[in-house]
C-alpha positions as CSV (number, residue, x, y, z in Angstrom):
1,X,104.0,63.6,104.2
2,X,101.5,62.4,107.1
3,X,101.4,64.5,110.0
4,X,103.8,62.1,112.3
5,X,106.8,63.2,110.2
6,X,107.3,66.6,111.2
7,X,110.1,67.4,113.3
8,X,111.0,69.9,115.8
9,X,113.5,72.6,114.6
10,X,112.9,71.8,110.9
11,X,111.7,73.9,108.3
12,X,108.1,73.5,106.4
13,X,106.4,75.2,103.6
14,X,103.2,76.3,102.9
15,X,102.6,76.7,99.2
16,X,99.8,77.7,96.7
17,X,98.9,80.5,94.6
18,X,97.5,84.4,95.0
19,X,94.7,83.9,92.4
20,X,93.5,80.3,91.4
21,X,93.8,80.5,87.7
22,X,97.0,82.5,87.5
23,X,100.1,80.3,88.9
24,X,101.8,83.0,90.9
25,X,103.3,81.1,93.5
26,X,102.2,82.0,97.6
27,X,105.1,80.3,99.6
28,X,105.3,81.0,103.5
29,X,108.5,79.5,105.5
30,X,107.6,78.2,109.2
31,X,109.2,76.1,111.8
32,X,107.8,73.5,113.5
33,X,108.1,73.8,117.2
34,X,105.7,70.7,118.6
35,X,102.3,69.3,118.5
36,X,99.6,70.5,121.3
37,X,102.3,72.6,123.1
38,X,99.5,74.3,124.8
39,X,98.0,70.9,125.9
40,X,95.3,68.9,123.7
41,X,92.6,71.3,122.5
42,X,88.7,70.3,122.9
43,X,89.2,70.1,118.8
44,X,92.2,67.7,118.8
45,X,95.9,68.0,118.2
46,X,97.1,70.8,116.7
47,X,101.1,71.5,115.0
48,X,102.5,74.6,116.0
49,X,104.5,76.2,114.0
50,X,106.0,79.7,113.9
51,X,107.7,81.8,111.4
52,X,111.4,82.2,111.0
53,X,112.1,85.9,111.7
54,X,110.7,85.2,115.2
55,X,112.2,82.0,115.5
56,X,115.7,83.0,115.0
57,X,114.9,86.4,116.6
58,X,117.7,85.8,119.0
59,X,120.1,83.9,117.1
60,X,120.3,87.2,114.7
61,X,120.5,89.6,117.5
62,X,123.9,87.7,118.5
63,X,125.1,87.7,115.0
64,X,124.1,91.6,114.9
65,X,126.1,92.3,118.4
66,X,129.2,90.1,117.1
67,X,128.9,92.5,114.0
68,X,128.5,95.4,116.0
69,X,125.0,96.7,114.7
70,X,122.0,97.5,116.4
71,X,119.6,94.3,117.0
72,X,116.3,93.2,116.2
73,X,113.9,94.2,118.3
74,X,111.6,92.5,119.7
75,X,108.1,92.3,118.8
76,X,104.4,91.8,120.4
77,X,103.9,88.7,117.9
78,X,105.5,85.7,118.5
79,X,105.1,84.5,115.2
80,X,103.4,81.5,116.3
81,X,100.5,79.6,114.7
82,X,99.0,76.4,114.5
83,X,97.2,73.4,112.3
84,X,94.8,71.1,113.1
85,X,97.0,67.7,112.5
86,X,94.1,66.5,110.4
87,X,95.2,68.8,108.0
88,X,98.8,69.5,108.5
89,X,99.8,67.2,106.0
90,X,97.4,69.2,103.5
91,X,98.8,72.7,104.2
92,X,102.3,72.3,105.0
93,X,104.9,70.5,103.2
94,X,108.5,69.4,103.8
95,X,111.6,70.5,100.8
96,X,111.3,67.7,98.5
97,X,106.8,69.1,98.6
98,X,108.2,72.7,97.7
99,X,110.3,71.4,95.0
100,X,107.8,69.3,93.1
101,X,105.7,72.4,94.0
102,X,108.2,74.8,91.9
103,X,108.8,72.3,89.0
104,X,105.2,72.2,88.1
105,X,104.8,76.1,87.9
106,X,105.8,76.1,84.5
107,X,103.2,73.6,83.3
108,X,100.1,75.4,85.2
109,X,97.6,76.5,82.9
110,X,98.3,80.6,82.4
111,X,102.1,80.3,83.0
112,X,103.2,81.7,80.1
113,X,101.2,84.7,80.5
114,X,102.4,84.8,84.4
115,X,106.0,84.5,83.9
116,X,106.8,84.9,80.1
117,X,108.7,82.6,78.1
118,X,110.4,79.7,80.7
119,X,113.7,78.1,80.7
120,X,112.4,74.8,79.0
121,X,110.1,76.7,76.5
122,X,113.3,78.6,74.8
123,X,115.1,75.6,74.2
């Protein structure tokens, strides 16, 4: 991915590891909702993002209502963050990034002591 194919709406993943020599996977969901949507920054574009439980904060207050349970409420945080697009393409990744990111788990060095014996190993 470069940083010119993120779209609007679409979801993006942010993936790597609690401790650096134990492959315990750190993988954070967000949304991309536009590039320098607060104008162009002194310290160049940025790609905001924001994560999903705020972005579909209203979306799951009408499914709640339709269902006839209390709503979400609303929050202080709007859940939103940003990259500088120099590095976007570094930190954030599209599905097909998170899937090569999953199917090497089990090849990390210290895998089988973080997750036991795998799928491919008991065969």
């Amino acid at each position: 991915m470069n940083a010119d194919d993120f779209e609007v709406g679409k979801a993006y993943f942010s993936c790597g590891y609690y401790v650096r020599f134990r492959p315990v996977p750190m993988i954070d969901t967000a949304i991309f909702i536009g590039k320098n949507i607060y104008g162009v920054p002194d310290s160049g574009d940025h790609h905001y993002f924001q994560d999903p439980a705020c972005y579909f904060r209203e979306e799951r207050n009408f499914e709640r209502m339709e269902e006839g349970v209390e709503g979400v409420s609303a929050e202080d945080d709007d859940g939103i963050f940003f990259v500088p697009s120099a590095n976007v393409a570094g930190f954030m990744t599209d599905l097909q990034g998170l899937t090569d990111f999953v199917r090497r788990l089990e090849s990390e060095p210290g895998a089988l002591e973080a997750f036991g014996t795998t799928h491919h190993a008991a065969q």
